[in-house]
MARKOLLO-753965 format. One record per residue (C-alpha): x, y, z. Coordinates in pm, whole numbers, padded with zeros to 5 digits, always signed. Layout:
<recs>
XYZ ...
</recs>
This chain:
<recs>
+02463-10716+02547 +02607-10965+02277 +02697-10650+02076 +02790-10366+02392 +03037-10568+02561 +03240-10693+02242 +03247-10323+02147 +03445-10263+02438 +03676-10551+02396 +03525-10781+02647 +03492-11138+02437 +03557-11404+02682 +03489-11664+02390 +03784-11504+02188 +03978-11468+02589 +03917-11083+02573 +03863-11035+02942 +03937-10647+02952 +03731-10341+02917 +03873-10084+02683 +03785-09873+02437 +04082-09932+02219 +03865-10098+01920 +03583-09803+01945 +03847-09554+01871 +04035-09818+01617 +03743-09799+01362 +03651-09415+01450 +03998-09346+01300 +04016-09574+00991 +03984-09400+00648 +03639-09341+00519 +03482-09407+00833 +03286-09038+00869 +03248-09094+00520 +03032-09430+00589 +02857-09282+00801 +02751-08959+00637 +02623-09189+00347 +02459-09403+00589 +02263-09125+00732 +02200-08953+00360 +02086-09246+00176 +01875-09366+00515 +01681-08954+00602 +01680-08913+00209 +01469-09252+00100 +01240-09207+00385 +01176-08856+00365 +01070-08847-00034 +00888-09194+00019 +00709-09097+00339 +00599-08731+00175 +00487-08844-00149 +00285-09088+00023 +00131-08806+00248 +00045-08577-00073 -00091-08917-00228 -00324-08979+00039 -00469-08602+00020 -00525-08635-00369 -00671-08973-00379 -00943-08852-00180 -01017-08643-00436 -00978-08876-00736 -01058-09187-00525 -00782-09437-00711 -00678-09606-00432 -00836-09926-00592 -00591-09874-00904 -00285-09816-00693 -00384-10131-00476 -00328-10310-00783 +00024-10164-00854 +00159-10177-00519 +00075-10548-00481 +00369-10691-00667 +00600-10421-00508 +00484-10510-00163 +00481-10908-00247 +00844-10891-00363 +01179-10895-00162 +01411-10598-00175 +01695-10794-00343 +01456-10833-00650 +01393-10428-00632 +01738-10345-00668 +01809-10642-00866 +01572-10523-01121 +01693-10114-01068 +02042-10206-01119 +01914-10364-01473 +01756-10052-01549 +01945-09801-01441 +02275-09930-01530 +02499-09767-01800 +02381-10080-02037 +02035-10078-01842 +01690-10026-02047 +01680-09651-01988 +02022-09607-02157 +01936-09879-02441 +01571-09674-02485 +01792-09341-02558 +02062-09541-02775 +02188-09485-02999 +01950-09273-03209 +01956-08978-02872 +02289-09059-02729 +02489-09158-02990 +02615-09420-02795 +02698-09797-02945 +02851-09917-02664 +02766-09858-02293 +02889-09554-02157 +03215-09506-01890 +02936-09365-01652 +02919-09406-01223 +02561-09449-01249 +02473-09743-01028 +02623-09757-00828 +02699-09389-00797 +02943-09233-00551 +02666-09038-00331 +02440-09341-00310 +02159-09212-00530 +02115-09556-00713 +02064-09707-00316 +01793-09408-00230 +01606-09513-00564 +01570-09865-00513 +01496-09759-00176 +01189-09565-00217 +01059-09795-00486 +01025-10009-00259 +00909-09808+00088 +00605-09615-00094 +00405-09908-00151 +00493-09997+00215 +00376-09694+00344 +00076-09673+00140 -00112-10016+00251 -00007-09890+00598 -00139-09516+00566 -00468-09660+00323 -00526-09874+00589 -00502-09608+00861 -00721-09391+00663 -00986-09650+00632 -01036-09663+01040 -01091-09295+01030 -01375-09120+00964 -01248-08848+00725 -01604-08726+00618 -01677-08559+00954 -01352-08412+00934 -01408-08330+00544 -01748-08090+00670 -01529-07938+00996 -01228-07882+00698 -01483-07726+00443 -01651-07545+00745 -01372-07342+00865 -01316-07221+00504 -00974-07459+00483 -00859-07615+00121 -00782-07946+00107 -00405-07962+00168 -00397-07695+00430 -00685-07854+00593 -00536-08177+00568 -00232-08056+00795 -00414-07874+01027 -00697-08140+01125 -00603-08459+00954 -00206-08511+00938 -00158-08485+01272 -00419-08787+01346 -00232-08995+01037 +00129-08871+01098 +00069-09046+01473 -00068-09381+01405 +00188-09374+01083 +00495-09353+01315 +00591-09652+01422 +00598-09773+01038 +00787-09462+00927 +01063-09523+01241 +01074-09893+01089 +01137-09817+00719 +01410-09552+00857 +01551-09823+01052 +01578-10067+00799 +01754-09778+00572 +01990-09716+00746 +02091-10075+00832 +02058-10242+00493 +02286-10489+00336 +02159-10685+00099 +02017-10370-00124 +02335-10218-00095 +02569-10456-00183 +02419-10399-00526 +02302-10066-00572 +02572-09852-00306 +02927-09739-00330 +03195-09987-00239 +03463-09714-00177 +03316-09543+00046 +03057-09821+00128 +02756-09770+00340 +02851-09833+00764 +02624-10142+00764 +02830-10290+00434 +03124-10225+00616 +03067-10347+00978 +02936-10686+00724 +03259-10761+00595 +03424-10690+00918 +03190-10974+01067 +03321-11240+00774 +03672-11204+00916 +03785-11512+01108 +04021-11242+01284 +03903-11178+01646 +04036-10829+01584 +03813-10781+01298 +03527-10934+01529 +03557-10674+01808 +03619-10402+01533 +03262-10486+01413 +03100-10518+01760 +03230-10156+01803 +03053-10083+01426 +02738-10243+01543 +02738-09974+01854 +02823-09679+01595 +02566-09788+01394 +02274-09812+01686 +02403-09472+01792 +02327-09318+01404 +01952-09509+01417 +01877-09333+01728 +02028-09010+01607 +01790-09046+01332 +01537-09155+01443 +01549-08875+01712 +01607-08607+01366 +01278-08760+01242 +01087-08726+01553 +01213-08362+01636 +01126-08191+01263 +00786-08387+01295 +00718-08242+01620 +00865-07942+01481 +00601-07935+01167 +00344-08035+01391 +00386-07747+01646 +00389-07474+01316 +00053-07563+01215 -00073-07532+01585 +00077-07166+01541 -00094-07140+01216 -00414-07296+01331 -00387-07037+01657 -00325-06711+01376 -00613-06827+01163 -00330-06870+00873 -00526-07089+00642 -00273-07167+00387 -00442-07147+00069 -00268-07058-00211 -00368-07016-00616 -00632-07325-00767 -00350-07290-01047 -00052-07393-00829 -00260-07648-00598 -00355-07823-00951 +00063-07802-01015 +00130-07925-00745 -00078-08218-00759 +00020-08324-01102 +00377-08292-01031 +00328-08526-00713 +00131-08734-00935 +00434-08761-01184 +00653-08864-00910 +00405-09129-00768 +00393-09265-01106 +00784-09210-01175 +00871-09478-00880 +00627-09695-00958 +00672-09706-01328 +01024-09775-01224 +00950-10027-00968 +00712-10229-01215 +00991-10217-01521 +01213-10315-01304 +01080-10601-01256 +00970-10658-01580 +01357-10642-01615 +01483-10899-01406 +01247-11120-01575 +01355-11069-01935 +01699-11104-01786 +01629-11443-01660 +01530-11594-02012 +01784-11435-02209 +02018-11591-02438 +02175-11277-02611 +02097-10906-02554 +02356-10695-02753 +02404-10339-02633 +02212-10048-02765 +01949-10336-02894 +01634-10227-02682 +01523-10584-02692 +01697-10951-02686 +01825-11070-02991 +01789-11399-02818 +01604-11581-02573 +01714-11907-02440 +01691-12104-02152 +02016-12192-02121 +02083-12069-01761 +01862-12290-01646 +01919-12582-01780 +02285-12581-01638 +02191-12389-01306 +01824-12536-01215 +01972-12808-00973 +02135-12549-00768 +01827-12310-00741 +01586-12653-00575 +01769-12623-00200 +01723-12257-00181 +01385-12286-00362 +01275-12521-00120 +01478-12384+00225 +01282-12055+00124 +00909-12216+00086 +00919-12429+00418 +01113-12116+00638 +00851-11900+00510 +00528-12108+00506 +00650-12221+00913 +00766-11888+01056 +00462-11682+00919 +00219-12006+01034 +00372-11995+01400 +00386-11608+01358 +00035-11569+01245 -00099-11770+01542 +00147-11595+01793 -00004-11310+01670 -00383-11432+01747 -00294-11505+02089 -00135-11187+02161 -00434-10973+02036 -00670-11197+02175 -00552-11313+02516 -00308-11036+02640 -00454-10762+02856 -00426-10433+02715 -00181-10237+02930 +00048-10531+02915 +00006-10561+02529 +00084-10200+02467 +00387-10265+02715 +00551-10529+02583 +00475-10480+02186 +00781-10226+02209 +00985-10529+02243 +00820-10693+02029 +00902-10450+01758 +01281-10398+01862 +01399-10626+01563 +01285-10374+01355 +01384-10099+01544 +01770-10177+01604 +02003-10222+01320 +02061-10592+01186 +02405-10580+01190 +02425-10529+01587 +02112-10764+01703 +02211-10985+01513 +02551-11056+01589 +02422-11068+01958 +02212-11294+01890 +02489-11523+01668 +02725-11479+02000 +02421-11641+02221 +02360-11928+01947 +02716-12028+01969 +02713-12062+02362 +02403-12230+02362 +02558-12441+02034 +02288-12434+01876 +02378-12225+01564 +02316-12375+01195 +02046-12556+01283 +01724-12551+01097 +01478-12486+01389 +01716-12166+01494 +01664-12045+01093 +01324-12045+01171 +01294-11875+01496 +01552-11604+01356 +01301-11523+01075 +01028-11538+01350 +01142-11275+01542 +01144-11052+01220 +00804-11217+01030 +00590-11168+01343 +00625-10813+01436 +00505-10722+01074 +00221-10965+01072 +00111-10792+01428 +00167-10448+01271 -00058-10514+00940 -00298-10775+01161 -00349-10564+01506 -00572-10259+01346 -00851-10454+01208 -00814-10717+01467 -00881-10464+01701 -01131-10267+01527 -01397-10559+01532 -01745-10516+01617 -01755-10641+01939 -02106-10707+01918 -02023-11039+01737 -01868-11155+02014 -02104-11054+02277 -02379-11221+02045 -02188-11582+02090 -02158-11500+02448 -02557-11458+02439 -02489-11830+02331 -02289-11940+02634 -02005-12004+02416 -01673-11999+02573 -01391-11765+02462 -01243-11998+02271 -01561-12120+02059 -01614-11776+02007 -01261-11725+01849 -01301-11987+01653 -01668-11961+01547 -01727-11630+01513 -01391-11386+01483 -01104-11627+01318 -01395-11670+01026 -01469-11314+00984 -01074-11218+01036 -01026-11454+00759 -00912-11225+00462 -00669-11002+00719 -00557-11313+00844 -00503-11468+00537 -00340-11102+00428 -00093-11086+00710 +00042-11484+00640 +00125-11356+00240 +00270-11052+00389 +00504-11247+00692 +00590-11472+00443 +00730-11228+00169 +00885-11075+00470 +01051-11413+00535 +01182-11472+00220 +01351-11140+00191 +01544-11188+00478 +01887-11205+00361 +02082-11107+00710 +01892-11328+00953 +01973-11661+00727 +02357-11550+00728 +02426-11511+01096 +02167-11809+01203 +02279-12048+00974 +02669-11958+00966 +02682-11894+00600 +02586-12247+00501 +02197-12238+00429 +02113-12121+00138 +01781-11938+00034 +01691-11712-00283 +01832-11450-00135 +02114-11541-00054 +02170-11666-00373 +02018-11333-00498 +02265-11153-00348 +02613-11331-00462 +02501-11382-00807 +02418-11020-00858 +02719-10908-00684 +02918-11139-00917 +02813-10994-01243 +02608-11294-01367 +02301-11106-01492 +02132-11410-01589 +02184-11642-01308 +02133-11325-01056 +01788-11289-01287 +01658-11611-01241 +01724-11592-00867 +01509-11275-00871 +01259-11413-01092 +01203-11732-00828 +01233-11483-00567 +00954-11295-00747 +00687-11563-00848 +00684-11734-00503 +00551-11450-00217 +00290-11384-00547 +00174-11750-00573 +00157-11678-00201 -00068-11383-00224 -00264-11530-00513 -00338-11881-00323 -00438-11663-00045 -00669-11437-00227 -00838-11755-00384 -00912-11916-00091 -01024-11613+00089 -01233-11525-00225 -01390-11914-00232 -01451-11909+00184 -01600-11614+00223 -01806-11527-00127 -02136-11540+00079 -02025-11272+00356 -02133-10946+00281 -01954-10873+00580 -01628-10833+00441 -01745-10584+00141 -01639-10308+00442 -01297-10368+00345 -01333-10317-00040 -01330-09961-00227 
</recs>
């Protein structure tokens, strides 16, 4: 409502009083706005579609080749690391004087001087879909590996083999449709996110046209009221184009779904040459290792970047490393250093136990219910809920403050803890519990006796995960705090749209280490608590 009625020019704050529809038609006709849009809706179905598919095919060959314990080990920094650091680290690689162009110059290219090239970022928002699917495959892989695990592919293997079915065609007539459904939600959140993006793509997107949600940004950092009901009326553009897509996404994947019921009904089994199956496997392979190669050296990047001193164009490496950067900027890096460490470590603590009591205590119509709304944060588009949510703040005045910082990064930190927590939460043997009830122990001993010691590594899992969440939240810190608490991202975010490539890659390499020293700490402890429990080898490879 803090978004809908602004939109149509109601503001009573500002003393708009009157309905109208003046401002929705205002921004409709301003130049580049179909533009926006279009790219919105490109970059957004684009990154989602090649991340979410070569995820799928990855999931049918590792079955065969059984490497999910390697790629475990290469999606872990991806997944640990914010999204500013991603594109961060892609816009130092893919940049005219980036490493790819350096590892070509000059004795390919020719070229002893960076090139006059739109490459990021690039006028169709390629650069953007890049650093986007970098960094939703990894996503979408702990989400679908984890799926995978809780299903009992073997049986489905023999009915597959049975029915005289190869293994991709028999994957998309018995399997996908059990993986595609339990996969949704996640998918409808990374499309979300996509398409409302703003700290990614104030780096890596076109400023002319930019992106809707760049646009209905700026519009928002106007003190002019007009330019404040201009971006309400964004906001409501922009929750109309995440339903549109999301209702695209649904329809083709219904659509899909519905042709291999036909095919399934004709006895069409699919199964084409051993020679272009193997073809097509290595050249999903290549891409797999393509965005992940270019995920890893991008990182790799920003860290170079932060310890350089000199780095000459076409040299491939520094001439000169130095620490100069932070000597004169380490000061200003402790407040958002330490604003990002105690935001994180309290709203994943206080969303990590919300999320205990909800799987534990709620009853399960109720649960199913209400976790829709629980999940709307990632559903809607940033841009609108949150300027909502900025207009109720300010009437409640309670806006800036650091308990409000906290409970803005809540409401984004818990629904991803409850998505990566609720499957093996709820997938429990409950015949550990019903053996301390044999006990007369009371619900609560139980919980914290028997299941909060066995949940220990998912628990421990979904805290590193909430908190790398938290401090990657670059929106949520602007609007709740007014602009005036500073975190790495937000730091992240002005240095690397100010051209200082070694201040913006310290930022990202401080952004970097901490959600890792979070995930190592975490694995530690895990590893030291539980090394006797032969229960938790279920959840290794």
């Amino acid at each position: 409502l803090g978004v809908l009625f602004p939109a149509f020019g109601w503001f009573p704050i500002y003393g708009k009083s009157e309905i109208t529809i003046e401002f929705l038609l205002r921004l409709f006709n301003q130049p580049g706005f179909l533009q926006s849009s279009w790219l919105t809706m490109f970059t957004a179905l684009c990154s989602t579609f090649v991340a979410y598919w070569i995820s799928i095919f990855t999931f049918i060959f590792s079955q065969k080749l059984l490497f999910y314990s390697v790629l475990r080990k290469i999606i872990a920094p991806l997944i640990s690391v914010p999204h500013i650091t991603v594109a961060i680290g892609v816009l130092f690689l893919i940049q005219p004087s980036g490493w790819i162009s350096r590892s070509f110059s000059p004795w390919a290219t020719g070229w002893q001087n960076p090139p006059d090239l739109n490459i990021a970022p690039d006028l169709y928002g390629f650069s953007l879909i890049l650093g986007l699917i970098v960094k939703e495959i990894p996503f979408l892989l702990l989400v679908g590996f984890a799926i995978i695990r809780q299903t009992d592919l073997k049986e489905y293997r023999k009915q597959i083999m049975s029915l005289g079915y190869g293994p991709i065609s028999g994957w998309f007539h018995v399997i996908h449709p059990i993986i595609a459904k339990r996969m949704r939600l996640s998918v409808l959140i990374v499309l979300c996110f996509a398409i409302s993006v703003v700290d990614m793509a104030l780096i890596l997107a076109p400023s002319i046209p930019a992106p809707l949600a760049i646009k209905i940004f700026s519009l928002y950092q106007s003190p002019d009221v007009t330019s404040q009901l201009l971006a309400a009326s964004g906001a409501l553009y922009l929750l109309i184009i995440t339903l549109f897509c999301c209702s695209v996404w649904i329809f083709f994947g219904k659509g899909f779904e519905l042709s291999f019921r036909i095919f399934s009904y004709r006895g069409f089994r699919l199964c084409g040459l051993t020679f272009l199956r193997n073809l097509f496997f290595y050249v999903i392979l290549g891409f797999l290792t393509l965005f992940l190669v270019i995920g890893l050296l991008s990182l790799i990047s920003a860290c170079i970047w932060a310890f350089v001193a000199v780095w000459q164009y076409p040299s491939f490496f520094p001439q000169k490393f130095g620490f100069y950067g932070w000597q004169v900027g380490l000061t200003s890096y402790i407040e958002p250093f330490i604003n990002t460490l105690m935001v994180g470590i309290i709203s994943s603590s206080i969303a990590t136990i919300s999320a205990i009591i909800w799987l534990e205590y709620s009853a399960k119509f109720t649960s199913k219910f209400f976790e829709i709304f629980i999940y709307l944060p990632l559903l809607l588009p940033q841009t609108g809920f949150l300027f909502g949510l900025q207009v109720f703040l300010i009437r409640l005045n309670l806006d800036g403050i650091y308990t409000t910082i906290v409970w803005a990064h809540y409401l984004f930190v818990f629904p991803y803890i409850l998505l990566t927590l609720g499957p093996t939460w709820r997938r429990l043997d409950v015949r550990y519990e019903l053996l301390g009830a044999s006990f007369r122990l009371s619900k609560l001993q139980r919980l914290f006796l028997i299941k909060i010691p066995l949940m220990m590594i998912p628990l421990l899992t979904s805290f590193a995960i909430g908190f790398s969440v938290s401090s990657a939240l670059y929106l949520p810190t602007i609007f709740a705090g007014n602009g005036n608490f500073l975190t790495l991202t937000t730091e992240a975010v002005v240095l690397a749209a100010n051209g200082s490539r070694q201040a913006a890659g310290i930022a990202a390499l401080l952004q970097m280490v901490l959600p890792l020293l979070i995930f190592i700490f975490a694995g530690i402890y895990a590893g030291y608590k539980t090394r006797n429990f032969n229960y938790f080898k279920i959840f290794d490879d």
